[in-house]
C-alpha positions as CSV (number, residue, x, y, z in Angstrom):
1,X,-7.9,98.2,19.7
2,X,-4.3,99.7,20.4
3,X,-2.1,100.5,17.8
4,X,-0.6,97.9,15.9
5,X,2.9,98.3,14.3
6,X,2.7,96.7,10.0
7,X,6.0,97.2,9.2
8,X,9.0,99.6,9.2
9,X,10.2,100.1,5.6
10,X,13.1,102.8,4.6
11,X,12.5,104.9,8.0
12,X,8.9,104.7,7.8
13,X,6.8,103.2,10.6
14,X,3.5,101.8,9.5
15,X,1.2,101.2,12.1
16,X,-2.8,100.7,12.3
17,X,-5.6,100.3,15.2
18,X,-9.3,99.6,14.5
19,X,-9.8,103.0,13.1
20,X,-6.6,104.1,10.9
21,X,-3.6,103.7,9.3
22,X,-0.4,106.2,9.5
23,X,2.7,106.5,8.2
24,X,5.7,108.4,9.9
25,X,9.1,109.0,8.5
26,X,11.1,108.0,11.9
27,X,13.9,110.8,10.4
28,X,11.8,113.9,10.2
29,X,8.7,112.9,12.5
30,X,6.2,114.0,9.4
31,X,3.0,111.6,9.2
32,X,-0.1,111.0,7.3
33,X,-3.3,109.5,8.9
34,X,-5.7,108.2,6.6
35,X,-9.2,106.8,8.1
36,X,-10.1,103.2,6.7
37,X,-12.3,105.1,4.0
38,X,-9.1,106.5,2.7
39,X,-10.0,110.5,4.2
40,X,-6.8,112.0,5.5
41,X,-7.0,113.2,9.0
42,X,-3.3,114.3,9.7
43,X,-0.5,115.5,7.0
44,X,2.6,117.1,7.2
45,X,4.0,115.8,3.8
46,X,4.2,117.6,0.7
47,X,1.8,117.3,-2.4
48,X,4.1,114.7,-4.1
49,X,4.6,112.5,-1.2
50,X,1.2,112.4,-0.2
51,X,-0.3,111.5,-3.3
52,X,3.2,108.9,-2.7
53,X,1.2,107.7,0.4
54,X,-2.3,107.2,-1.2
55,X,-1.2,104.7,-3.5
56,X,0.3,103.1,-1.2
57,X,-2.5,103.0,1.3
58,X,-4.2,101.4,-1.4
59,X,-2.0,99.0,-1.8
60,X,-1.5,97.7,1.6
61,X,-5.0,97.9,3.0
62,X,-6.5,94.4,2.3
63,X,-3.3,93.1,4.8
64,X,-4.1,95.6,7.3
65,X,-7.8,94.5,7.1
66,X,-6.7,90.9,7.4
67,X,-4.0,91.7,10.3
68,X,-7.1,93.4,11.9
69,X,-9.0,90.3,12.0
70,X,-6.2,88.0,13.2
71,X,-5.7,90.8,15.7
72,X,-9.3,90.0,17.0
73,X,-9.0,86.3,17.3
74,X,-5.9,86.7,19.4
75,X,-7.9,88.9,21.7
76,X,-11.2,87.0,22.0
């Protein structure tokens, strides 16, 4: 699956693909990756702003999951 964009919210792009989800701050180029079991792969934030991020993963992953299966029906 290619990489999906969610939303754009205050300079920073959420996007997704079958795999993960990442957050970028379109200003200052820093991202966190976070695997769909909530592991981070990538971070350049600090403490605070991660720990920002993981509640907000949280928060949004039940409509990436559903995006992900609307994503599939479009392609089958």
């Amino acid at each position: 699956m290619e990489r999906r964009e969610f939303c754009l919210k205050d300079n920073i792009l959420i996007t997704y693909n079958a795999e993960n989800v990442c957050f970028e701050d379109q200003r200052t180029a820093e991202a966190i990756l976070f695997n769909n079991d909530g592991t981070i792969s990538i971070n350049n934030f600090d403490e605070a702003t991660t720990e920002y991020y993981k509640k907000y993963f949280k928060k949004i992953y039940p409509s990436v999951t559903m995006l992900r299966s609307l994503d599939s029906l479009e392609s089958a």
